[in-house]
N, CA and C of each residue as an Amber inpcrd file, in Angstrom:
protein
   384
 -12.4080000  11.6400000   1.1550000 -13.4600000  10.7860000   1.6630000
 -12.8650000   9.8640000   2.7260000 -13.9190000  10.0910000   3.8490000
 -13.3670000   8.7060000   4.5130000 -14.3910000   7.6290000   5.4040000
 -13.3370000   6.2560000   5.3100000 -14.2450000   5.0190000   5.2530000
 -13.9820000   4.0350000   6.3540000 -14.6730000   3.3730000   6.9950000
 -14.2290000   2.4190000   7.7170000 -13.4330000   0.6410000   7.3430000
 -12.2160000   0.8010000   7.9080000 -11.7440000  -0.5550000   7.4490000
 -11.9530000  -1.4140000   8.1700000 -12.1220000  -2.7050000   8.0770000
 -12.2240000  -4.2140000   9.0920000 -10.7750000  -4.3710000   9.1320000
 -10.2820000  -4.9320000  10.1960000  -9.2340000  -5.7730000   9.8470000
  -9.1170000  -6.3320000   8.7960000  -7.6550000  -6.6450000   8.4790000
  -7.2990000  -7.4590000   7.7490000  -6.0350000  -7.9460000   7.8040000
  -5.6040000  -9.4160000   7.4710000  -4.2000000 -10.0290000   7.6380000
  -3.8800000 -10.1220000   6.1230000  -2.7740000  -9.6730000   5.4730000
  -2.5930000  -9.7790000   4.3790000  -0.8040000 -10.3280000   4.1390000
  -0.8230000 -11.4910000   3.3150000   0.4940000 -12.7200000   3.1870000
   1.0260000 -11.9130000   1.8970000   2.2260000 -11.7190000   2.1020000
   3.1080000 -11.3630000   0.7930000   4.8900000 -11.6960000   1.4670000
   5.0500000 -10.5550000   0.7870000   6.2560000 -10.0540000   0.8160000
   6.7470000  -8.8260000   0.8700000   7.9330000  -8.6470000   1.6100000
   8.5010000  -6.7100000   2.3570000   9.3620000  -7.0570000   2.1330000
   9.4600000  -5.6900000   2.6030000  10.9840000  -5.0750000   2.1660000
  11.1570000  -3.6190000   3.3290000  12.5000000  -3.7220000   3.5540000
  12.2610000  -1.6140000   4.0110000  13.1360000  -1.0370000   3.6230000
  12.5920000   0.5380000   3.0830000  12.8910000   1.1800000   2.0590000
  12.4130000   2.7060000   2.4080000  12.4540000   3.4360000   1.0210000
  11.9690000   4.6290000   1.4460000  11.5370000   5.3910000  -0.6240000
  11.2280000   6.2940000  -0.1640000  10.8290000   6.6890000  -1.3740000
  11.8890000   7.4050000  -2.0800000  12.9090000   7.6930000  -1.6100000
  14.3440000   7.6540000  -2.7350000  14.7620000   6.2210000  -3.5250000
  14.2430000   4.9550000  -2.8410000  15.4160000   3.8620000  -3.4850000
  14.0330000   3.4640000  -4.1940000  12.9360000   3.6070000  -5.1400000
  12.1580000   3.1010000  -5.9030000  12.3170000   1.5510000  -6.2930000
  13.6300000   1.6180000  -6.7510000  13.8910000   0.3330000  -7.5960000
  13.8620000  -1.1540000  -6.5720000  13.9970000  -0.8570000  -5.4130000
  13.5370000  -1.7640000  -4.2990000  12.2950000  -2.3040000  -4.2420000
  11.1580000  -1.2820000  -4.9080000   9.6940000  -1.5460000  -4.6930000
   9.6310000  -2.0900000  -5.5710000   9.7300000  -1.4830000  -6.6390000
   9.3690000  -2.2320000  -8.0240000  10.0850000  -3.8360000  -8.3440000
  11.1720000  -4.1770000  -7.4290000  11.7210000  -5.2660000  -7.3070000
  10.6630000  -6.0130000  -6.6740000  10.5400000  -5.9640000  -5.5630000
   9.3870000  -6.4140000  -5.1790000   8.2710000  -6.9230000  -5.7160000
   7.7860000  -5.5830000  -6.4200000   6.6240000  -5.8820000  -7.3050000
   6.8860000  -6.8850000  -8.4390000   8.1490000  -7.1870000  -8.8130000
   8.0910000  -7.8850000  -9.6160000   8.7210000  -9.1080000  -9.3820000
   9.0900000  -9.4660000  -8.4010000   8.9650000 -10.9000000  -7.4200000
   7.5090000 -11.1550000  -6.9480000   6.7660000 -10.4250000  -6.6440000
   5.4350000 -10.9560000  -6.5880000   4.4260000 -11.0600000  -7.6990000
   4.4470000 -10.4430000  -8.4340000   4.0280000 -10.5940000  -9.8120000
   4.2510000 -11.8160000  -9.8660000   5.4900000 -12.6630000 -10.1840000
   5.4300000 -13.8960000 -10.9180000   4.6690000 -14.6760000 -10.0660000
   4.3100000 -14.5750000  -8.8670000   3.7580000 -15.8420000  -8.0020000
   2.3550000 -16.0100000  -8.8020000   1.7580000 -15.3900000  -9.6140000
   0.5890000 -15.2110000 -10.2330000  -0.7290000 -15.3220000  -9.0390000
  -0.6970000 -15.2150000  -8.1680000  -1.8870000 -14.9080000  -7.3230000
  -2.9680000 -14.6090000  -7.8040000  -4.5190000 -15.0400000  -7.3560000
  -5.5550000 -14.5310000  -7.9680000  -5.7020000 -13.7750000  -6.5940000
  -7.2840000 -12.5490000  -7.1490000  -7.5190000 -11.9230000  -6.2150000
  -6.9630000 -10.4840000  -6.1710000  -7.4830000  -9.8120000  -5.0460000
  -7.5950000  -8.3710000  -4.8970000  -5.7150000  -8.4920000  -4.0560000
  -4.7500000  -7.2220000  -4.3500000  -3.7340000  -7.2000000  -3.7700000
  -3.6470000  -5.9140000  -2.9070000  -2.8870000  -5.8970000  -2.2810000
  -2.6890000  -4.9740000  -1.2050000  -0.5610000  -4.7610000  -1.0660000
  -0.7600000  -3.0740000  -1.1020000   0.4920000  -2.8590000  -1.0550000
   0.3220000  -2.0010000   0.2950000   1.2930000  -2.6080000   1.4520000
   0.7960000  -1.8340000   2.6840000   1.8910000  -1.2230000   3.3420000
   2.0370000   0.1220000   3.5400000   3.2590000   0.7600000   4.0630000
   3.3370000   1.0050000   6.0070000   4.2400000   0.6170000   6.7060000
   4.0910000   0.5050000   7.9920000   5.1720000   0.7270000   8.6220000
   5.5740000   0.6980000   9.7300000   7.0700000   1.2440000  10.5810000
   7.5100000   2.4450000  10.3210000   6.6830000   3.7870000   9.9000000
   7.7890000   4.3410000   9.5080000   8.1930000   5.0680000  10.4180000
   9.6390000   5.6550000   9.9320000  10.7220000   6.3280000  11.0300000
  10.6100000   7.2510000  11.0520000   9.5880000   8.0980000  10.1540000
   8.8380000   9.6910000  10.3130000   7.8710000   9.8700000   9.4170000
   7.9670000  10.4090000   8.4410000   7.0820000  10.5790000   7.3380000
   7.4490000  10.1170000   5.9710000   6.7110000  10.3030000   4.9040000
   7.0480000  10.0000000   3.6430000   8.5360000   9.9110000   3.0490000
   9.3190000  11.0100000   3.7000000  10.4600000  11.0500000   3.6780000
  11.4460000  10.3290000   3.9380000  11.3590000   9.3060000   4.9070000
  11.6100000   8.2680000   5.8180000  11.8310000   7.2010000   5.3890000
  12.4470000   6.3240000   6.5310000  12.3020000   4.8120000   5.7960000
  10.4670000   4.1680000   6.2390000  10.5110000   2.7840000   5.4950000
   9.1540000   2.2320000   5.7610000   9.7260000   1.0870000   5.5400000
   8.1830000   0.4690000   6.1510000   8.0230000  -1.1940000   5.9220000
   7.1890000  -1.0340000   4.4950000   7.2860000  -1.8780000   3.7100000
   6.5190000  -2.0410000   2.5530000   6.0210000  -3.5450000   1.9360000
   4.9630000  -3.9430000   2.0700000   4.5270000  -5.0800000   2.1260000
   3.4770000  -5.3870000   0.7030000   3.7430000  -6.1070000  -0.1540000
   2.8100000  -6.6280000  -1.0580000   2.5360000  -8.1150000  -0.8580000
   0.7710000  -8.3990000  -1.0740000   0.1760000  -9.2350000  -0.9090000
  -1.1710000  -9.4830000  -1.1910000  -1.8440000 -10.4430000  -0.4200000
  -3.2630000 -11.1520000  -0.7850000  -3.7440000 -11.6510000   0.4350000
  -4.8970000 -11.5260000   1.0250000  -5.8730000 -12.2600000   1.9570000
  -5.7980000 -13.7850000   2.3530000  -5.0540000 -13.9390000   0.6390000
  -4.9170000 -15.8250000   1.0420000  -3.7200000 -16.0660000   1.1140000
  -3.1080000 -16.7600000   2.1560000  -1.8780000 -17.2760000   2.2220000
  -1.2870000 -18.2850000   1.4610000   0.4380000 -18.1730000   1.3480000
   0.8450000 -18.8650000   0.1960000   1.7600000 -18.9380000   1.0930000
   3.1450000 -20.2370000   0.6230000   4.0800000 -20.9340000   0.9300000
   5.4630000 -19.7490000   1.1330000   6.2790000 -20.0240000   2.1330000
   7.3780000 -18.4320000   2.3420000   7.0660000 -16.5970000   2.1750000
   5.8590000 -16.9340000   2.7830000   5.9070000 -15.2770000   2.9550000
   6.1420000 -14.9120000   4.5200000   5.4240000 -13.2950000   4.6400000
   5.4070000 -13.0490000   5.8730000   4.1550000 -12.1920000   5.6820000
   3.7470000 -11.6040000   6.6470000   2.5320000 -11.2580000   7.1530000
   1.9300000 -10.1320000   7.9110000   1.1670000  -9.2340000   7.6710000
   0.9970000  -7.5700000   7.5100000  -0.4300000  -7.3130000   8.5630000
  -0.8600000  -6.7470000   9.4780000  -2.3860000  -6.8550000   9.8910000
  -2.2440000  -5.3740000   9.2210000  -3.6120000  -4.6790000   8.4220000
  -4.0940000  -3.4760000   8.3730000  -5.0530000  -3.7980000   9.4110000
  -5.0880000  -2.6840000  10.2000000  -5.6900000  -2.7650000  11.5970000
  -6.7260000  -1.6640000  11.4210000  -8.2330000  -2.2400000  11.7190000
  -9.3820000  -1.2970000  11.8790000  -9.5960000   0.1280000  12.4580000
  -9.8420000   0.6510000  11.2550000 -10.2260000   1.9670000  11.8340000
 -10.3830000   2.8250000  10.7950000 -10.7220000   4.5160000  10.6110000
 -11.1720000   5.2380000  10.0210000 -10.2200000   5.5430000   9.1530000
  -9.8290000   5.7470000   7.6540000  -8.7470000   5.8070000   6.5930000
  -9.3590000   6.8930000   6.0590000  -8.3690000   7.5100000   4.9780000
  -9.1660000   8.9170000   4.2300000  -8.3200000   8.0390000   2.8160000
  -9.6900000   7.6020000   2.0090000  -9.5420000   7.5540000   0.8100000
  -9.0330000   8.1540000  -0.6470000  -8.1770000   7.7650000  -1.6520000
  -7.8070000   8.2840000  -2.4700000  -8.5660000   7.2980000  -3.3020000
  -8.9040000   7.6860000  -4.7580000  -9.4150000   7.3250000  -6.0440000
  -8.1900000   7.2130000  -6.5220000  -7.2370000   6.5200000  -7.6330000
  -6.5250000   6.3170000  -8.4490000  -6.8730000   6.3960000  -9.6870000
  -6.1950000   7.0190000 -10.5930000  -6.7570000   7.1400000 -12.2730000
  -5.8680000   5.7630000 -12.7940000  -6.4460000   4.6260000 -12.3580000
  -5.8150000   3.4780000 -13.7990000  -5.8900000   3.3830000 -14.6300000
  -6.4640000   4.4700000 -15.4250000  -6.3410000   4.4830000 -16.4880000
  -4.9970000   5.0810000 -16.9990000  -4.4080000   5.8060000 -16.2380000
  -2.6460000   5.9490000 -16.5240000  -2.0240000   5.4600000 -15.3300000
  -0.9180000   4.9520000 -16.4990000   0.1870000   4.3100000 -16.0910000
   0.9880000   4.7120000 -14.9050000   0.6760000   5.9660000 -14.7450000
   1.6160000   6.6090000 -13.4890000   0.7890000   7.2030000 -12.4200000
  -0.7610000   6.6470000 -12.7190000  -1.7970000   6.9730000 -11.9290000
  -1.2480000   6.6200000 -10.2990000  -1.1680000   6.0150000  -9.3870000
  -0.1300000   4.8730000  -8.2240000   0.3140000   6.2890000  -8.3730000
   1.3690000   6.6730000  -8.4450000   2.5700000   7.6080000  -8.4960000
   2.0530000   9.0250000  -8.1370000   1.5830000   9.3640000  -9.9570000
   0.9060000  10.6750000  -9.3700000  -0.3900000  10.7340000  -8.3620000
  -0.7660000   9.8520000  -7.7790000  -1.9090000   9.9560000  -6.5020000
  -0.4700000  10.5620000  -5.3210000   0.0980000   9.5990000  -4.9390000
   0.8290000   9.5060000  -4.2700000   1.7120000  11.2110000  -4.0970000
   2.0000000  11.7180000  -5.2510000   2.9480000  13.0570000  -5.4340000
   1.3000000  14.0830000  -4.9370000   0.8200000  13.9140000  -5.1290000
  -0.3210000  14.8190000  -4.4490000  -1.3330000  14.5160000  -3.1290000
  -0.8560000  13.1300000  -2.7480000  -1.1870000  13.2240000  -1.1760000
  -0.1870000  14.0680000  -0.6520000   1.7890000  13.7330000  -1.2860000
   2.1800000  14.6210000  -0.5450000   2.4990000  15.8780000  -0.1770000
   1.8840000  16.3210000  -1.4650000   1.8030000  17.7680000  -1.3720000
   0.0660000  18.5000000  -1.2520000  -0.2690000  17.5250000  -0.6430000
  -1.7270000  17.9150000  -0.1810000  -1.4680000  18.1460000   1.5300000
  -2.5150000  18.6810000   2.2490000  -2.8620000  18.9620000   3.9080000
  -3.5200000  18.1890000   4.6570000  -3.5280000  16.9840000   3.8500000
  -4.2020000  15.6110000   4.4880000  -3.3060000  15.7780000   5.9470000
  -4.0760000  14.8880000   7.0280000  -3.3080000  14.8790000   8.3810000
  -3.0980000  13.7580000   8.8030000  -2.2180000  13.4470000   7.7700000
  -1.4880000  11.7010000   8.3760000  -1.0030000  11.2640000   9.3060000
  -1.2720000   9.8910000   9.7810000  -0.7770000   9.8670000  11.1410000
   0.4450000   8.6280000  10.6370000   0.8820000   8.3770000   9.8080000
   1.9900000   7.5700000   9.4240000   1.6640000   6.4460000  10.1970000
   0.5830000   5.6800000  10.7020000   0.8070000   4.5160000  10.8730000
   1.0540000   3.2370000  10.1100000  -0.3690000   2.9220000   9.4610000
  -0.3270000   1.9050000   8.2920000  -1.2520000   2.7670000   7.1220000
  -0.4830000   2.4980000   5.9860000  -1.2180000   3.3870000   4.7570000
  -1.4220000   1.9280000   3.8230000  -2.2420000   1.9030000   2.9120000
  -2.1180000   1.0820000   1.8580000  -3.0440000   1.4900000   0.3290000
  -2.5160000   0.6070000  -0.6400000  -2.9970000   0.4240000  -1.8660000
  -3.9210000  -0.7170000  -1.8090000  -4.6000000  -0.5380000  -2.7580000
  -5.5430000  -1.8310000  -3.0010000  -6.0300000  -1.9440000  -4.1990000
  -6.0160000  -2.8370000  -4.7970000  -5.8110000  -3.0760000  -6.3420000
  -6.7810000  -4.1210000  -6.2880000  -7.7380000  -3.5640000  -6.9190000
  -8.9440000  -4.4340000  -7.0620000  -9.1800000  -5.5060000  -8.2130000
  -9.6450000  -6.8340000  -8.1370000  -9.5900000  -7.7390000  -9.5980000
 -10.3420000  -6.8350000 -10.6450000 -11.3260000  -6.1510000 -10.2070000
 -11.8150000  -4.9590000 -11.2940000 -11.4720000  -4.3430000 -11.5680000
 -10.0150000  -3.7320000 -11.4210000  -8.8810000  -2.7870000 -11.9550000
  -8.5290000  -1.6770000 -11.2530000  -9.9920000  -1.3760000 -10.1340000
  -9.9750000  -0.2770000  -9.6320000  -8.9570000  -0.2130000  -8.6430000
  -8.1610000   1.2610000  -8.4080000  -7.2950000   1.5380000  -7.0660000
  -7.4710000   2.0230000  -6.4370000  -7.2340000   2.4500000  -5.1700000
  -7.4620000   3.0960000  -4.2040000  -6.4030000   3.3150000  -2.6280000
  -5.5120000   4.2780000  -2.5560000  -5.3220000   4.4560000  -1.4250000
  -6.1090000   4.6570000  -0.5580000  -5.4070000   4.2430000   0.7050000
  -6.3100000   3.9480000   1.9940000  -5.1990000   4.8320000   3.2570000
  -5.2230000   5.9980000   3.5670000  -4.5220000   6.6150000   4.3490000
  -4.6390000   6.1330000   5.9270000  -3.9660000   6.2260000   7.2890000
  -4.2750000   6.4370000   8.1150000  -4.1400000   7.8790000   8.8630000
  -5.2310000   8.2790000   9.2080000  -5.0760000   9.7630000   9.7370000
  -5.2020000  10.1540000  11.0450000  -4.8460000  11.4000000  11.2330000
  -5.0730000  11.5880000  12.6600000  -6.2330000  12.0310000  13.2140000
């Protein structure tokens, strides 16, 4: 499925990484975790140096700004949606292992997660 995004500026915290060093993200994730933020979060992947394979920018955050972060635009335009099963734990993950072995036609610009206060997830691809 695909949807139109508005802009958006989203305040967190990055890192760059790639999908071999995991434990980088999840570091992350759990430096931002404690800030206890309310609200919908956004995990947004950007810079990369080719594809999935690659390094990336990786950014977690929120719409509302907070004290020492830095700062992400998801930039408007047409995304191809993923559904997430939160109801498992490795739902995030296994979405992710079957975008990349799906024929989606990514254009590796900015991709993101979005983690809704209602639980719901959703990747947000950018395509070509």
């Amino acid at each position: 499925m695909k949807t139109e995004v508005t802009e958006k500026t989203i305040y967190g915290k990055c890192v760059r990484t790639n999908n071999q060093n995991t434990d980088v993200i999840l570091s992350l994730w759990e430096d931002f975790l404690r800030l206890n933020l309310k609200g919908d979060i956004y995990g947004v992947y950007t810079n990369y140096s080719s594809d999935f394979t690659g390094d990336y920018d990786f950014h977690i955050g929120t719409e509302e700004k907070f004290n020492d972060v830095s700062n992400i635009i998801i930039p408007s335009g047409n995304y191809h949606v993923v559904d997430v099963d939160n109801t498992d734990p490795k739902g995030v993950f296994n979405a992710w292992v079957d975008i990349w072995n799906s024929d989606i036609k990514r254009a590796y610009k900015t991709d993101f997660e979005y983690y809704s206060k209602d639980g719901s997830i959703k990747i947000f691809l950018s395509v070509e």
